[in-house]
C-alpha positions in Angstrom: 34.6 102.1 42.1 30.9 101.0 42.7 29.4 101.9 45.9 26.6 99.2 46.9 23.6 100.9 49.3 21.1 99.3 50.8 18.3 101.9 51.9 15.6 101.0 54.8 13.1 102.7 55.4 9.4 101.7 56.0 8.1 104.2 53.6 8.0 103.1 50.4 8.2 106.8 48.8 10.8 107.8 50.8 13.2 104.7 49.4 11.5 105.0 46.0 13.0 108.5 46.3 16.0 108.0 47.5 16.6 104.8 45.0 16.0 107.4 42.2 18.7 110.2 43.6 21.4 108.0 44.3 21.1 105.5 40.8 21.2 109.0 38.9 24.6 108.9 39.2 27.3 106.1 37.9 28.8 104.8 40.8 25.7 104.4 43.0 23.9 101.0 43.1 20.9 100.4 45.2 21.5 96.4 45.7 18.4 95.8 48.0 15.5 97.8 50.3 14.5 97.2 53.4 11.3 97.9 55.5 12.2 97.5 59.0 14.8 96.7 60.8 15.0 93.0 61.1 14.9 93.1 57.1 18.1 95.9 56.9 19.9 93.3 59.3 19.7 90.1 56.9 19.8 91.9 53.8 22.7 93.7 55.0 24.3 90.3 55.8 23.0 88.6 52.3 23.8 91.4 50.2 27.1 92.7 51.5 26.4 96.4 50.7 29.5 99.0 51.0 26.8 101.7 52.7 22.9 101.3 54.4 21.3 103.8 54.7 18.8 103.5 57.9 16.2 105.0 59.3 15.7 105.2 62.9 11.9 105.1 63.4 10.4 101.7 61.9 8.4 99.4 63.6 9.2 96.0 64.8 13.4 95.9 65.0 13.9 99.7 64.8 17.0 101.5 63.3 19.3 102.0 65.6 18.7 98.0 66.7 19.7 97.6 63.4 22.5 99.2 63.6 24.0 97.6 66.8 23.2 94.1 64.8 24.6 94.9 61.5 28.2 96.9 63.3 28.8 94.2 66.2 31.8 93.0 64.5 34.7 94.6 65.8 35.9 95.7 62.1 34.8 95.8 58.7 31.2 95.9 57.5 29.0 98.4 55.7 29.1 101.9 57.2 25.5 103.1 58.4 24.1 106.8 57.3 21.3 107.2 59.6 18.5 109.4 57.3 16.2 111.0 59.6 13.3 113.6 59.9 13.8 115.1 63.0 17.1 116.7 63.5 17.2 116.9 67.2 16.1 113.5 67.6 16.9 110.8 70.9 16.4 108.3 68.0 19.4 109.8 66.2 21.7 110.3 69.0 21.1 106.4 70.0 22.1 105.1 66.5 25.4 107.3 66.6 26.0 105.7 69.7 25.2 102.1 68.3 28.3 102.9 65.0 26.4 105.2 62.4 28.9 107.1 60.9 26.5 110.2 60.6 23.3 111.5 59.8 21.5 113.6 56.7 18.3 115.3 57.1 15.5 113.7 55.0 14.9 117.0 53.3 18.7 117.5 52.1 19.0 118.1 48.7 20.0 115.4 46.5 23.7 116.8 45.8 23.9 116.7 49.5 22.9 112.7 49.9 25.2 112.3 46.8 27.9 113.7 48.4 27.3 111.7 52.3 27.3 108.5 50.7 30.7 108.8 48.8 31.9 110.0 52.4 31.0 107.6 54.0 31.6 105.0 51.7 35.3 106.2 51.8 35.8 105.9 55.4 34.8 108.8 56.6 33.0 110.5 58.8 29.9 112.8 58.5 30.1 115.0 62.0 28.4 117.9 62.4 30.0 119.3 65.9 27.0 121.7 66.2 24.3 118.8 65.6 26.3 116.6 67.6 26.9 119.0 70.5 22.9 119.7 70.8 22.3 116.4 70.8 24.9 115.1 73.3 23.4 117.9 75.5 19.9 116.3 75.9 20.5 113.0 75.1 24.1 112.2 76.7 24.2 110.5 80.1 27.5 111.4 81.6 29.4 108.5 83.5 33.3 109.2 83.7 33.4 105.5 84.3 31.7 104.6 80.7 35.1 105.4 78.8 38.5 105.3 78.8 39.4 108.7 78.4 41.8 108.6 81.3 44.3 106.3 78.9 44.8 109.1 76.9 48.2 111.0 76.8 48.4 114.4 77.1 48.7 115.8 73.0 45.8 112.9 72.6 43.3 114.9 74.9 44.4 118.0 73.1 43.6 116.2 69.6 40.3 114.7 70.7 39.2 118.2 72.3 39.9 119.4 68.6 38.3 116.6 66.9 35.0 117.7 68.9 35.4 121.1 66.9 34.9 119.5 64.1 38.9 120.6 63.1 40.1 118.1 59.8 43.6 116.3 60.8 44.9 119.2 58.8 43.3 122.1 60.9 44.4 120.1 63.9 47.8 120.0 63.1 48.2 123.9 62.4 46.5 124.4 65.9 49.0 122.1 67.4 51.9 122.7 65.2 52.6 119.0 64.4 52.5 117.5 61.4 49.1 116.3 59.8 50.9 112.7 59.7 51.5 112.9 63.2 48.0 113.8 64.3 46.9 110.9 62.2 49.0 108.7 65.2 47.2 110.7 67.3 43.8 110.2 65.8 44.3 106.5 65.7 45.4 106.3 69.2 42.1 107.7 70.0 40.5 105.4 68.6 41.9 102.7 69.4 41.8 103.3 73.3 38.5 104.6 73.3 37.9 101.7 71.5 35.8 103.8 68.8 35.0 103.0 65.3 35.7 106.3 64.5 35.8 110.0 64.8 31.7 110.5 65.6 32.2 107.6 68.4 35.3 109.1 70.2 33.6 112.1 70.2 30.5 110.8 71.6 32.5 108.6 74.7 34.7 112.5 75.1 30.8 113.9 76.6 29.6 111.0 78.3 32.9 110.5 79.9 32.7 114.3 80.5 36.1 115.0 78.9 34.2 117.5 76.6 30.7 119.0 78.1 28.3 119.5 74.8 26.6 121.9 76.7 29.6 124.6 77.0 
């Protein structure tokens, strides 16, 4: 399988760079660049590509504008890798927010991009509970009103308390003592009455709704 990328990025280095990691390998195509925002938004819509990845700071339509553009359909779509400078970053924590499905470091080694890009390309999610956690705590503004954390059963509250950990379906399920293809039902319940797109989203609306406090 081919994954199709589209990088944006206003610095020309950086997607020179980044064009010349991810083509090194045989299933990465770089199908178009972008160098701001309002460009990542119609190329993404032109081009059709499997993955973007976005950075947050450009001028005119920034990143995480972007983002909210590109995801507003409820389903489908390319999945957005937010690449960023500043770990701890406002920027960051607003694209999450907006549908990226994670964030890399701009300094991560190429093995490490590699190997974000396949995840995400596959569906999944690149959460980092401590990054997320630190972020939540100075970016997250708490409103118990904001999300529908109160729909959730009992075992779902457990699983999405778990899911903030960082725990993999299978973790989750030895903790609980389920089976893994019952915490998958739970997982998706989640979701879907959180209305998330996926596992970084639900955990985001479990701090601002308060269900989870990032800061202990």
């Amino acid at each position: 399988m081919t994954i199709r990328i589209l990088v944006a990025d206003d610095d020309a280095l950086v997607r020179v760079g980044l064009r010349a990691v991810l083509e090194s390998e045989a299933d990465l195509v770089v199908v178009g660049e972008a160098t701001d925002g309002a460009e990542a938004v119609a190329q993404a819509r032109a081009l059709a590509p499997d993955v973007i990845l976005m950075d947050v700071r450009m001028p005119g339509v920034d990143g995480i504008r972007a983002t909210e553009l590109i995801l507003r359909p409820a389903a489908g779509g390319p999945r957005v890798l937010v690449v960023t400078t500043f770990e701890n970053d406002g920027y960051v924590y607003a694209a999450l927010r907006a549908g990226a499905s994670g964030f890399l470091l701009k300094r991560a080694r190429p093995e490490e991009l590699i190997r974000a890009v396949r995840v995400i390309a596959e569906g999944d999610v690149l959460l980092f509970p401590a990054s997320l956690r630190a972020l939540a705590g100075q970016h997250a503004q708490v409103d118990p009103r904001r999300h529908r954390v109160g729909q959730l059963s009992g075992r779902e509250g457990e699983v999405l308390r778990l899911m903030a950990t960082g725990l993999t379906n299978a973790e989750i399920a030895a903790q609980l003592v389920i089976g893994v293809e019952t915490v998958k039902t739970h997982v998706a319940n989640v979701l879907a009455k959180l209305q998330a797109r996926d596992r970084t989203q639900a955990v985001i609306a479990a701090y601002e709704s308060g269900f989870v406090n990032p800061r202990g």
